[in-house]
N, C-alpha and C positions, 0 to 999 in steps of 0.2 A: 069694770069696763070703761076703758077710756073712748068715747067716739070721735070720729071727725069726718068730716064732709072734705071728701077727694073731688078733685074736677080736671080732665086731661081734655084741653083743647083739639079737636083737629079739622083745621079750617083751611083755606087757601090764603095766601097771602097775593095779593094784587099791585099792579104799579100807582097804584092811588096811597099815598102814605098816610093822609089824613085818614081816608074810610080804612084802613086797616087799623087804623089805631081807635075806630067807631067800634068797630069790630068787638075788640078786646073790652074797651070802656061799657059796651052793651052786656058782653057776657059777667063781666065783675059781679054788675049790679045786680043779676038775674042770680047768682048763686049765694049772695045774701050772707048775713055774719057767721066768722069764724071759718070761712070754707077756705081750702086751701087749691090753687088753678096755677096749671103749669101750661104756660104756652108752647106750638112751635117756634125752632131758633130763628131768630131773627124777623119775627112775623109783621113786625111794624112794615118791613123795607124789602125785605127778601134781603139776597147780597148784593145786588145794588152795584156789581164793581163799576160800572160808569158812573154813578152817581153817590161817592163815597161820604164828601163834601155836604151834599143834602143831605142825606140820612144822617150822616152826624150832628148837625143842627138841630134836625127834625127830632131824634134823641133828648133833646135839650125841653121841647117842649114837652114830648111823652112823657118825661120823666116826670114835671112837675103835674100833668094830667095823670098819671096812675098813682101817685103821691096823692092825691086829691080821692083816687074813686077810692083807694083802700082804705082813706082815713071815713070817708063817707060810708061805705057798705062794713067796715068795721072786718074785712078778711085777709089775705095774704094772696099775692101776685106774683108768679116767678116768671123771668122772662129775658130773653138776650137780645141786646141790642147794640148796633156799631157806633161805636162813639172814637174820636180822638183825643189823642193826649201824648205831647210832644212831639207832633208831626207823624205820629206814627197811629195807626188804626187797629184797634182792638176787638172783638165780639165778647160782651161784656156780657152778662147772665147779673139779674140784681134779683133782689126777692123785697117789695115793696109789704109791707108790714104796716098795717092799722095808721097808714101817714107817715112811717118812715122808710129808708132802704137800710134792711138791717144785716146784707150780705154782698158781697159780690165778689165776682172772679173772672175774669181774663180767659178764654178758651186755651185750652193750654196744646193741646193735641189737634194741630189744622191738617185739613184733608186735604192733601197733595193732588188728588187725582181731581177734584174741583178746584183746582188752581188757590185755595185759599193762603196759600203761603205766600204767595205772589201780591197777597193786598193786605193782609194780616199781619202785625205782629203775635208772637206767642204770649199769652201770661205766663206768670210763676206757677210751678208745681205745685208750692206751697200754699196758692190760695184755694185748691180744693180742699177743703176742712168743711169739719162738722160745726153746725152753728144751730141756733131751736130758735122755733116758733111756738113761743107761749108754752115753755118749756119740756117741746118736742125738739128731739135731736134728729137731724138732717140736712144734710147734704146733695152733692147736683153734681152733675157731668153733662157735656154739652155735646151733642150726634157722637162723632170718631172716638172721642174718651172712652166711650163704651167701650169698646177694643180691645183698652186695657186693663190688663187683671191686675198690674198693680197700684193702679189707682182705686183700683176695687179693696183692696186693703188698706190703702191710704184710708176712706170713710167706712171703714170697718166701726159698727159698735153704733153708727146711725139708724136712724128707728124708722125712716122715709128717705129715701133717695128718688131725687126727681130729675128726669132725662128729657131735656129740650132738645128736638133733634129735625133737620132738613135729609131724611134719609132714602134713598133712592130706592125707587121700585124694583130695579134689577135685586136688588139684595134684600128685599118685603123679610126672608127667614131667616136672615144673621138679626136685625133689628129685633126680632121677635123671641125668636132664641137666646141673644144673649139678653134682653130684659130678662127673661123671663131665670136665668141662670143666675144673674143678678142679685133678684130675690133671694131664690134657694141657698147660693150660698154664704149671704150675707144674711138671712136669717131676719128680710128687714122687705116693707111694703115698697113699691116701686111705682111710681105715678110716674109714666111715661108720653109724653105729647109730641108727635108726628106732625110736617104737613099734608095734606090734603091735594096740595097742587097735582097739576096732572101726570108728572115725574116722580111723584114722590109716593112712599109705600103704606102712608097711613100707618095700620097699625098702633094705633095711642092705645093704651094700656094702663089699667089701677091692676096689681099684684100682689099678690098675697105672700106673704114668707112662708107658706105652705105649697106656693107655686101655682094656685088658684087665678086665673088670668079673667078679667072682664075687659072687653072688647068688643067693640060694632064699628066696622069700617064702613055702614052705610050712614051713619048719623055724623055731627059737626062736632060733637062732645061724647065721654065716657063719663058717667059718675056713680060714685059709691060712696055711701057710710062702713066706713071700717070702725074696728077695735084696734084701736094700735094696741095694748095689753096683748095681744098675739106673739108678736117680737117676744116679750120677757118668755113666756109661756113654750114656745119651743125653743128658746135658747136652754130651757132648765132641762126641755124634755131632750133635745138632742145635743149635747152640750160639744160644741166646735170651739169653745175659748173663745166666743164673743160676748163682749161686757151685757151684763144684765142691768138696765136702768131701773 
């Protein structure tokens, strides 16, 4: 049995960019070593398009503050945040690791119908890859990615895929759904984290590669101990040609 301690945030994000970043810094500490906490996207700042400028700044200090609580609680933080670089503005996803940032990537797939392309640049396709956490293989897609199945191959063979998402409540059962398809046919656990705001459809989700869902859209958080050992275990039993670790 291998364990780990899942944690999928689902909080509101406020125009207070400090207390939202209290927010995060209070939950870290509360879920204690080795756990692994996926935020919603952008939750420092929301989108912020009026104030692109501040939240980008304001990144600059989060970033040295969650550097600090993950080397402190000794866990791992995944989490997207607007940063620039080269005059152009990003929605960046890092995965803060024991004091370091041991992943990142660029939203690659921006959602047109929220104007995100409009203040966004895209990242590279190729920075969706599989990367480990204390040599757990896993991967991240950030809301709209989900969408796509072939990004869903692109992190084929990841053991945890984790989904930071700002996803509207008109569509609460695509979000649920395709997490939840996610799993199944990537044969891999799925730690998904929703906002909470009053637009948004909740729905944050731990997943089981058996398609086992744990969820409560009345609480701030979802957690669970898993066996990642599941993954190898129906990969052997249902054999789809995804790599066995």
């Amino acid at each position: 049995m291998i364990s780990k301690k899942l944690y999928s945030m689902q909080i509101k994000t406020g125009l207070d960019f400090a207390q939202n970043l209290k927010q995060v810094e209070d939950f870290v500490a509360q879920c204690g070593k080795n756990a692994i906490i996926c935020t919603p996207e952008v939750v420092l700042s929301g989108f912020a398009y009026q104030h692109m400028n501040e939240a980008s700044e304001f990144s600059k200090l989060a970033t040295e503050r969650l550097l600090e609580a993950s080397a402190k609680y000794k866990n791992t933080l995944v989490t997207t945040m607007i940063e620039e670089k080269n005059k152009k503005f990003y929605n960046n996803l890092k995965v803060f690791h024991k004091g370091e940032v041991i992943h990142k990537q660029s939203k690659h797939k921006l959602f047109s119908l929220g104007d995100e392309h409009l203040h966004f640049a895209a990242g590279e396709k190729d920075e969706i890859s599989i990367f480990e956490i204390d040599g757990l293989k896993c991967a991240a897609l950030i809301c709209f990615e989900l969408r796509f199945i072939e990004l869903w191959e692109q992190i084929k063979g990841a053991d945890l895929i984790l989904v930071s998402a700002q996803w509207g409540k008109a569509r609460k059962n695509h979000f649920e759904i395709l997490c939840s398809a996610l799993a199944v046919a990537n044969q891999a656990f799925v730690l998904a984290s929703n906002s909470a705001n009053d637009m948004m459809a909740k729905g944050s989700s731990i997943i089981t590669p058996y398609g086992i869902v744990y969820k409560n859209d009345k609480k701030h958080f979802v957690a669970c101990e898993v066996d990642i050992s599941e993954t190898s275990r129906i990969r052997k039993y249902i054999n789809t040609n995804i790599k066995i670790n």
